[in-house]
N, C-alpha and C positions, 0 to 999 in steps of 0.2 A: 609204041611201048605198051605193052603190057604192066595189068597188076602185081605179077610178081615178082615184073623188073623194079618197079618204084618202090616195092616192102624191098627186094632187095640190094635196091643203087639208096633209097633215101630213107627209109623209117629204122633197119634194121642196124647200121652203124648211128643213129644218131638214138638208138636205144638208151642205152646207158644216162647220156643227159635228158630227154624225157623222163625218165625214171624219178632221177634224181633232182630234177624241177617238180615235179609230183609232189616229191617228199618235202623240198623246203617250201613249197605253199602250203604245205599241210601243216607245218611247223609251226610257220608262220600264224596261220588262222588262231593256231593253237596257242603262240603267247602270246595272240593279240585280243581272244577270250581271258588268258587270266590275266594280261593287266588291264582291260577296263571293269574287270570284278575288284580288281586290288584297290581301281579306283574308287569303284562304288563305296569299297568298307572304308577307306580312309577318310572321304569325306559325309560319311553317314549314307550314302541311299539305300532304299533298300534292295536286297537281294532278291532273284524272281529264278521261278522255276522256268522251265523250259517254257510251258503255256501262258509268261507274261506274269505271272500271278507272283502278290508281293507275297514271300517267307517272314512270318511275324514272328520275333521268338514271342516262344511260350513262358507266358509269367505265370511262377509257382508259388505258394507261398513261401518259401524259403528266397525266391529273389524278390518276390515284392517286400519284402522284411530289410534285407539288405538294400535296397532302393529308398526304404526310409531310413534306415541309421545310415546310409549316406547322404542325405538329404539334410537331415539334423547337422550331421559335423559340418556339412560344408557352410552350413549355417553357422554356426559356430565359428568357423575358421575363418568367414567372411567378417564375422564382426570384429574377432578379434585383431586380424586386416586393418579394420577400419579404426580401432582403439591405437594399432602403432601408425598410423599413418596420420592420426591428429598427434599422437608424441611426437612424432617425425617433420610436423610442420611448425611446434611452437620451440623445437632443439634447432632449427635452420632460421628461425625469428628472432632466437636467444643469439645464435651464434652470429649474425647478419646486420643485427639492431649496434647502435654507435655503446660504446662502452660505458659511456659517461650516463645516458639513456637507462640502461641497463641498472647502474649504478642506484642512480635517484630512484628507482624503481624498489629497489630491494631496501633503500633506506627510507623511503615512504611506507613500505610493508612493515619494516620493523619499527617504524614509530606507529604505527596503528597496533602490533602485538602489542608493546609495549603499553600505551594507553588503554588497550582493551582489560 
């Protein structure tokens, strides 16, 4: 057998699917580059250039500005967090505590206004 019986008894009809295996490896490689990039951004790592090399974003002063008034409010928002979640725990003490309890409680306070 000859070379050019074997291109044309075996490579030449199985043309087509070679091709198109070509193609979905290629695909392939190719959404398997952008989901472990999708994964990098999701779970924070960082992105790199082809040479390995980490891409830092570049801080401006207009994002280090915004880095601080976010920093502030979340400050903010964390305390304020933390002011309803002690209301949230003497509202489920009030509401939990025996009634009677409760009761002698608010008439012990108001005989000390009363007296005060």
């Amino acid at each position: 057998m000859q070379h050019t019986d074997l291109a044309e008894a075996v490579i030449v009809p199985n043309l087509p699917w070679m091709i198109a295996g070509g193609l979905v490896l290629g695909l392939v490689a190719i959404l398997g580059w952008v989901f472990t990039t999708w994964l990098r951004v999701k779970h924070g790592y960082p992105l790199e250039t082809s040479w390995g090399k980490a891409i830092e974003p570049k801080v401006t002063t207009e994002t280090a500005e915004r880095i601080k008034l976010l920093t502030g409010e979340n400050a903010q928002l964390r305390a304020e967090l933390g002011a309803i979640k002690d209301r949230l725990a003497t509202m489920e003490r009030i509401i939990t505590d025996e009634p009677s309890k409760l009761a002698r409680e608010i008439d012990a306070l108001s005989h000390e206004k009363g007296h005060a």
